[in-house]
N, C-alpha and C positions, 0 to 999 in steps of 0.2 A: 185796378192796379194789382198785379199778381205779386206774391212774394214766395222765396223761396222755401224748402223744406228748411234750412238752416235758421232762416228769418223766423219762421215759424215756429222752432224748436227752441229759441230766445223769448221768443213774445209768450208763449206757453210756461218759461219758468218767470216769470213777470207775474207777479202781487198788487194790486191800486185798491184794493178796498178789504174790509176786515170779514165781509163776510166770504171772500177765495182765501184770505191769511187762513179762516177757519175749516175750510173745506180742505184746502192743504193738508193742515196740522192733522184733520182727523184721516187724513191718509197714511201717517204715522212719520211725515219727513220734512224737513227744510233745506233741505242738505241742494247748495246750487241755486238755491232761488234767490230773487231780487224784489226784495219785500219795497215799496214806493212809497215814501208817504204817506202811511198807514198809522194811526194813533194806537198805538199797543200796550198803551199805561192799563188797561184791563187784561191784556191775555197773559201777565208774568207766569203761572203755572201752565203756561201752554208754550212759552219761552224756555222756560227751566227743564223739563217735558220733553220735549224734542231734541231730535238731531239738528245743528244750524251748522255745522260746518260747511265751507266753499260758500256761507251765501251771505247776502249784501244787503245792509242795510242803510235805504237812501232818506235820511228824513225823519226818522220813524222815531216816534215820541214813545221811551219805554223806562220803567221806573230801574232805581239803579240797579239792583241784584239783576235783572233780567240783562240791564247791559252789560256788565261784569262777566257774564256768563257767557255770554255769545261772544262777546270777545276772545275769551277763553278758550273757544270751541274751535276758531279759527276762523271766527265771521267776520267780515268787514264791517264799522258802523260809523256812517256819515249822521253824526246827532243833526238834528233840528238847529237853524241859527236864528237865536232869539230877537228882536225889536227888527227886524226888515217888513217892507210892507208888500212882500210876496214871498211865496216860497218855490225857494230855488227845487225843490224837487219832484213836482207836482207832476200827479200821474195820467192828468186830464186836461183837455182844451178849456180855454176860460170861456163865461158866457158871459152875456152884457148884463146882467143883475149883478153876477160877483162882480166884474169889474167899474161899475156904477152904484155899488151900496152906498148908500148916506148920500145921494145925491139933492136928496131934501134939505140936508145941513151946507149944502154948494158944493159943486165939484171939485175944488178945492181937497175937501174932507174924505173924496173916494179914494179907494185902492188905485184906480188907474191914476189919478191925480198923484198921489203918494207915491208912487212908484217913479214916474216920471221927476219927479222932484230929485230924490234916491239918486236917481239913474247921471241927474245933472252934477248933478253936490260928489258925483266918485267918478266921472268916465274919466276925468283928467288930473287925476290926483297923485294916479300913476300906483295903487295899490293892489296888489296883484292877490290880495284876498277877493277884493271886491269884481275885478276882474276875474276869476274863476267863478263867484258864484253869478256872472251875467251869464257865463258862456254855459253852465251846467242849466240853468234854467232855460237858456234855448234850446240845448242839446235833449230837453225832457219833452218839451212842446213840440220837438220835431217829433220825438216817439209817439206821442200822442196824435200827433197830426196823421202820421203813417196810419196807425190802429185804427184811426175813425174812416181814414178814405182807401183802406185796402178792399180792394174791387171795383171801386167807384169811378164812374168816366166822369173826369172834372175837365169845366171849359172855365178858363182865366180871363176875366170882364178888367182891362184897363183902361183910366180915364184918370181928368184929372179933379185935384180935391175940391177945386173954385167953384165948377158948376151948382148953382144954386138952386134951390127946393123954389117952385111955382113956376119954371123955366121950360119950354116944349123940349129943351134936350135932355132936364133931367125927367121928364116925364118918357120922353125917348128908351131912356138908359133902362130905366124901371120896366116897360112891357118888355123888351129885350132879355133881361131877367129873370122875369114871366115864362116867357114862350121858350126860353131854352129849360131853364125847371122843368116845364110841362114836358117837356122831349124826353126828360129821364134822367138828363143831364146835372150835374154837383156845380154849383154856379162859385165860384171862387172868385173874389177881388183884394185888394190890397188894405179891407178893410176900415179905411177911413168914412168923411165926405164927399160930397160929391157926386159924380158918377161911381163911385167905390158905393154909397151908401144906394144911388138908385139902383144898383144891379143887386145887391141884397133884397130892397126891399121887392122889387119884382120876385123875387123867390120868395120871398115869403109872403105874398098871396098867391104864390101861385096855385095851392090846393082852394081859394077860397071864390068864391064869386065873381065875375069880371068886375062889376061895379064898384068892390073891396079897393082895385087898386086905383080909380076915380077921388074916392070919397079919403083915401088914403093921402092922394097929392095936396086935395085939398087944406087938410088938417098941417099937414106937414108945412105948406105955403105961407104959416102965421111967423115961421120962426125959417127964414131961408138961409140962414147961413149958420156956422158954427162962431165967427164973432158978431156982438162983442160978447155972447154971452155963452158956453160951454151948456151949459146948465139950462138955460129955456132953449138952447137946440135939441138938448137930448130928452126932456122934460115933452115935446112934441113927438118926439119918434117913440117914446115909452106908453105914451098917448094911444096912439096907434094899434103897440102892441096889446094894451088890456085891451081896448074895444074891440080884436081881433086876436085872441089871445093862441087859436089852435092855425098858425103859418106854419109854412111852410121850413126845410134846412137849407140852409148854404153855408159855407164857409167866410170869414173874413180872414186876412192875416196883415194886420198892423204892426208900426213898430212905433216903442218908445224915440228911437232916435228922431223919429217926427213928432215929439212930441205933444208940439203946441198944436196938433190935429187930431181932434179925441174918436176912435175908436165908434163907428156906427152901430146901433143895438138889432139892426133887423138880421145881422147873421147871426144862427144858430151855435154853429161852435167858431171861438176867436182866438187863432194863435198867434201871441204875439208876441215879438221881440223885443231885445234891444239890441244887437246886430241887423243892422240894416242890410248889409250884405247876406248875409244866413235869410232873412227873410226875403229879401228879392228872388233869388237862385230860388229859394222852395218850393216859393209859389208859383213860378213858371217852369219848374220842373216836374213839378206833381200836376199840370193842368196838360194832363195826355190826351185830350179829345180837342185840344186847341187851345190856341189863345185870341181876343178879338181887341183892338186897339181902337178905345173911341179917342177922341178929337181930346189933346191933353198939351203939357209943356214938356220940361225939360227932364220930370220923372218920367214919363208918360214913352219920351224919345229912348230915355235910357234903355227901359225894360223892353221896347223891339228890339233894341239892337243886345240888351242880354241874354234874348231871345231867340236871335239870330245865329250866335255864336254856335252855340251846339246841333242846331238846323242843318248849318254848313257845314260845319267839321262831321256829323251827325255821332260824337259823342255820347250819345243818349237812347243811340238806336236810330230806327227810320224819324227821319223830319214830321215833325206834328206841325197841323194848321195854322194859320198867320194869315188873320180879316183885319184889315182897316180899314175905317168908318171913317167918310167925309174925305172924297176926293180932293176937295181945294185946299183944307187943311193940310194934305200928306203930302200934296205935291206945289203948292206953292208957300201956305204960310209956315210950314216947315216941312222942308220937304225930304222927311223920308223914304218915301217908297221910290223913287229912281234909285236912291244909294241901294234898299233892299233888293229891287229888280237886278240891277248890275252884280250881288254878290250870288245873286240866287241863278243867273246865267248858265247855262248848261251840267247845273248839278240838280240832286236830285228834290231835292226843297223848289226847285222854281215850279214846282206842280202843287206843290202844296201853301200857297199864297195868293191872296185877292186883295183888291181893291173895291172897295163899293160905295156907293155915294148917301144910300142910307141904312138904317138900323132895320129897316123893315128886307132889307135883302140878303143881311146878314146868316139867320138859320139855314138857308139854300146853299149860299155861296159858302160856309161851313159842312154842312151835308157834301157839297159836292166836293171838294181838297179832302174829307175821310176818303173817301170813297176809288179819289184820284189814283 
């Protein structure tokens, strides 16, 4: 994913951690930069010290004389907002430890838990505090999500959340996973269950031994579903990870607004929302090397056809790849691919779409629509 000189010269005055605050400062300037999330209650004579005008502070925990000052100087400062169980400014993708801490005291007591609670208790409250800081901490995760996958060829694995752990399709989903990993390939899914979670964990063995993802299904197979228990579903996939602690990366990107579907731990970095719309669009906007559609519902129908849209119109540039998996599913038990076929008719997307009847002819039938 290439990004422009401009992009670049933004993402370069961008601050996430104390020890670039410090390499900054000792350049002698602050002057324009957008400090994130950085706890700066220790560097107040490097606060008082410096030039901070034009620059912005998102988050950033700083004792009072040092806010006082930067204010003064003409700096923006977004304080830290106390008792929320995320923060709205956050300069990094989350990972499934932070977002599964205290998972021993029940799911319940996590951060993702917490947050989803949060999320229910204000979206319709109609408060437009709380409303801004949903939309500021999406608008933060997209940044991050950009920074981590700039250059990156990502392929977008959809399915749906039902498919259950010991199942030959979620077993399917997972080598699939696998062997696109191994290609070079950023495996991206909508980060839940399901086939979301078996295409994760196929990337993360995929640096590991073939038999890792065998011995994997198995273990996984004691707890197939995510009800009735949140917590011995994810207590099996955590499982996993120690006894396999060096996997592989991919992406997940989940959202709160699904809530009652928690969050799979075998992706590496997980952005997630509570805009379900912001998180649909992102994740099939950023999977430039394709998207593959296994056998799913009414989520599953939506994100082709949100997929579609900018295909056809090609808003986005040349049309990227469109595989789906399970012929009888797409064209009889729902049958999208005639509607897709008919829209894709004499433009230039109808080259870059297939149909295939399994998972094992996907990476071809994908090679070949890049290529088309």
């Amino acid at each position: 994913m290439a990004i422009n000189d401009t992009a670049k010269d933004q993402s370069d005055r961008e601050i996430e951690s104390l020890a670039e605050f410090d390499q900054v400062v000792a350049a002698g300037s602050l002057i324009g930069f957008r400090i994130q999330s950085v706890d700066l209650t220790e560097r107040t004579f490097a606060l008082l010290s410096t030039d901070t005008s034009e620059a912005v502070f998102l988050g950033c925990a700083m004792q009072p004389e040092a806010t006082a000052k930067v204010r003064a100087s003409g700096a923006l400062v977004f304080p830290p907002v106390p008792h929320l169980p995320f923060n709205p400014y956050r300069g990094a993708l989350y990972s499934a430890g932070e977002l599964f801490h205290g998972l021993a005291e029940g799911y319940e007591q996590t951060p993702d838990a917490r947050a989803y609670a949060w999320f229910e208790r204000t979206k319709a409250d109609g408060d437009v505090f709380a409303s801004m800081l949903r939309s500021i901490h999406d608008d933060a995760v997209s940044d991050a999500l950009d920074e981590h996958l700039a250059g990156a060829r990502v392929v977008g694995l959809m399915g749906g959340h039902a498919l259950e752990r010991g199942s030959l399709e979620y077993a399917g989903a997972a080598e699939l996973g696998r062997t696109l990993a191994r290609s070079g390939l950023t495996v991206a899914t909508g980060g839940g269950p399901g086939a979301m979670e078996a295409a994760n964990l196929g990337a993360y063995t995929a640096p590991l031994a073939d038999t890792a993802l065998d011995e994997a299904l198995e273990l996984l197979a004691k707890a197939p579903s995510f009800a009735p228990s949140v917590g011995h579903w994810a207590s099996a996939a955590f499982e996993v990870r120690n006894r396999w602690p060096s996997g592989g990366t991919s992406i997940g990107i989940p959202t709160w607004f699904y809530g009652h579907e928690p969050p799979n731990v075998f992706a590496s970095h997980i952005a997630k929302y509570f805009a379900n719309a912001t998180r649909e669009d992102g994740l099939l906007a950023r999977s430039n090397a394709g998207v593959v559609f296994l056998p799913g519902a009414a989520g599953t129908v939506q994100e082709i056809f949100d997929n579609t849209t900018p295909n056809y119109y090609e808003s986005r540039g040349e049309p990227t790849p469109m595989v789906l998996v399970n012929r009888h599913h797409w064209t009889l038990k729902l049958p999208a691919w005639p509607l897709l076929q008919a829209l894709a008719n004499g433009r230039p997307m109808a080259r870059r779409i297939a149909l295939v009847d399994t998972i094992e002819e996907v990476p071809e039938a994908l090679a070949g629509l890049t290529t088309a």
